[in-house]
KESELUM-747184 format. One record per residue: residue number from 1; residue in three letters; z, x negated, y of N, C-alpha, C in turn. Coordinates in steps of 0.02 Angstrom, whole numbers. Layout:
<rs>
R    n  res     n_Z     n_X     n_Y    ca_Z    ca_X    ca_Y     c_Z     c_X     c_Y
R  NUM  ALA       Z       X       Y       Z       X       Y       Z       X       Y
...
</rs>
This chain:
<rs>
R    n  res     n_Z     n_X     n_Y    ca_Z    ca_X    ca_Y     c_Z     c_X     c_Y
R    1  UNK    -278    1003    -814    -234     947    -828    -175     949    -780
R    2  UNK    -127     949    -811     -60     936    -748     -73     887    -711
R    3  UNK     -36     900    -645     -20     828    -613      29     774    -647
R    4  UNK      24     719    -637      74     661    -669     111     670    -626
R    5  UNK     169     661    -700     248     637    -671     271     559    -646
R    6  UNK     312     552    -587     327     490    -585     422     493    -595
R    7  UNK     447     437    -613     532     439    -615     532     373    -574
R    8  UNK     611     360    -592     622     282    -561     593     249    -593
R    9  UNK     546     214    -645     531     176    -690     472     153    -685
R   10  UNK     425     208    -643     362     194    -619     339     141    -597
R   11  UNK     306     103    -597     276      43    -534     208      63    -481
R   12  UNK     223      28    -438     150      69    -406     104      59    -432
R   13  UNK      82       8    -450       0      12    -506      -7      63    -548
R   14  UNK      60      72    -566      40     142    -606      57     200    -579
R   15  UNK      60     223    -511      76     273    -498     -20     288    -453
R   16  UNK     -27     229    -448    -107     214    -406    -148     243    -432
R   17  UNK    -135     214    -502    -194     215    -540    -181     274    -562
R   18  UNK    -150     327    -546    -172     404    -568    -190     430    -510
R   19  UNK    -213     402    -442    -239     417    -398    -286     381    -350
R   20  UNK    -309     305    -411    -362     277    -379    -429     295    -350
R   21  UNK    -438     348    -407    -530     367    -367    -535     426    -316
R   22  UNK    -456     462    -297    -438     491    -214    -449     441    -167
R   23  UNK    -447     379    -168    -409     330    -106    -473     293     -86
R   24  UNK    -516     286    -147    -569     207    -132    -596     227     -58
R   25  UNK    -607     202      -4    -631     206      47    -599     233      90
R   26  UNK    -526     280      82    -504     305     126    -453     262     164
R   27  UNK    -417     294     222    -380     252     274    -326     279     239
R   28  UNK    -270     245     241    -200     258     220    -152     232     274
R   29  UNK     -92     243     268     -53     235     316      22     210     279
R   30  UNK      25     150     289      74     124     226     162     122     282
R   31  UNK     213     151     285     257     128     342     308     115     289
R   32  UNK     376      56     339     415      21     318     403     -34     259
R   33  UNK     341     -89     298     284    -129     251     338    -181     264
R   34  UNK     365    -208     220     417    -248     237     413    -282     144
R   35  UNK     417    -366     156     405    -385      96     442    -385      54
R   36  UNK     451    -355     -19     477    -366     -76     488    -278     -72
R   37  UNK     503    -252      -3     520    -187     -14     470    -126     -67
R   38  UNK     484     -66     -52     416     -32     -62     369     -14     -51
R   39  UNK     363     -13      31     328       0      68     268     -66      53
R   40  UNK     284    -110      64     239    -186      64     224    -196     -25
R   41  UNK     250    -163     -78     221    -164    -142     168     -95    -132
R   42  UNK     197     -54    -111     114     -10     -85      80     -24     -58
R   43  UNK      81     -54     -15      14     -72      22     -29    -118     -28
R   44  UNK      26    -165     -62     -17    -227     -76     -69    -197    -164
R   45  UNK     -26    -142    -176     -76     -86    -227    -122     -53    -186
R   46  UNK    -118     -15    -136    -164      23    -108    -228     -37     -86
R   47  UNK    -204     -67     -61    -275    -125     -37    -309    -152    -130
R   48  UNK    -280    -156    -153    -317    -174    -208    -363    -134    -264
R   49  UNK    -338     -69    -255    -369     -31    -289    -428       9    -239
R   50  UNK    -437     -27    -178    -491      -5    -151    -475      43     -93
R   51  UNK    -445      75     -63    -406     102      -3    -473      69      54
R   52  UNK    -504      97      91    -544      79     146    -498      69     201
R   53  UNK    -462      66     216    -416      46     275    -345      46     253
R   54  UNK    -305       3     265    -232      -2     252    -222     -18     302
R   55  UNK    -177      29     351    -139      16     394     -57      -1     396
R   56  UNK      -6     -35     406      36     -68     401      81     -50     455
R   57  UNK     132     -16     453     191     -12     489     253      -3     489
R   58  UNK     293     -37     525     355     -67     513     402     -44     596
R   59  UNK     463     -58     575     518     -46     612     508     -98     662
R   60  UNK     489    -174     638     507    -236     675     460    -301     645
R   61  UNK     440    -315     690     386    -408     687     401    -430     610
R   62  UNK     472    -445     615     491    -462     564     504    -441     494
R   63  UNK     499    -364     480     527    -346     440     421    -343     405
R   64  UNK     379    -345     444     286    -339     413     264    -421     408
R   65  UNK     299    -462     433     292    -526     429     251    -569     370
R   66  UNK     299    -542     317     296    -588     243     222    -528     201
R   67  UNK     203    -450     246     147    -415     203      88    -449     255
R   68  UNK      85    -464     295      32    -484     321      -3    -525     297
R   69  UNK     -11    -553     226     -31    -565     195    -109    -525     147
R   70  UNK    -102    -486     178    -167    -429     141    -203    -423     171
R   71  UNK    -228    -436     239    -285    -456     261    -321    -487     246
R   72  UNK    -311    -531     176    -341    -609     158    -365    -550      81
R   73  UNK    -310    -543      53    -361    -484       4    -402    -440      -8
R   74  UNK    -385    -401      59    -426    -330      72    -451    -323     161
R   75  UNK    -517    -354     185    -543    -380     251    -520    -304     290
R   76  UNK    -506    -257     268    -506    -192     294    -443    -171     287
R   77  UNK    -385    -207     300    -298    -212     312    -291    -250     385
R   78  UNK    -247    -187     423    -223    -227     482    -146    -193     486
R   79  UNK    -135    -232     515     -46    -229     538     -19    -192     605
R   80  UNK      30    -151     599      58    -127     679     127    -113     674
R   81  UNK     133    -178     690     236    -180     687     261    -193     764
</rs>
């Protein structure tokens, strides 16, 4: 089977979900988690589709602020901004 293509059009749920059953349990490393951005719409896919650790990092306090929010979804998300 080929690997999947992604373009601009993609969303992360669907870019996940052609690589959800790689991730369930593993640690990931999500950087520039900053809300609305991309980084912080990956994470907030990776913690949901099961990711065993989401780690979170950012440039600045402020810019991981508004993703710190995924600790409350996924008990196994922490933050390092």
């Amino acid at each position: 089977m080929p690997p999947p293509s992604f373009d601009a059009h993609t969303t992360a749920e669907q870019a996940v979900t052609e690589i959800a059953k790689s991730i369930v349990g593993k640690t990931v490393i999500v950087t520039g988690a900053s809300l609305g951005g991309l980084g912080g719409e990956t994470a907030r896919v990776l913690a949901k589709a099961g990711a065993g650790l989401v780690i979170l990092a950012g440039r600045s306090e402020e810019k991981c602020v508004g993703v710190r929010s995924l600790p409350g979804r996924n008990p196994r998300c922490i933050s390092k901004c």
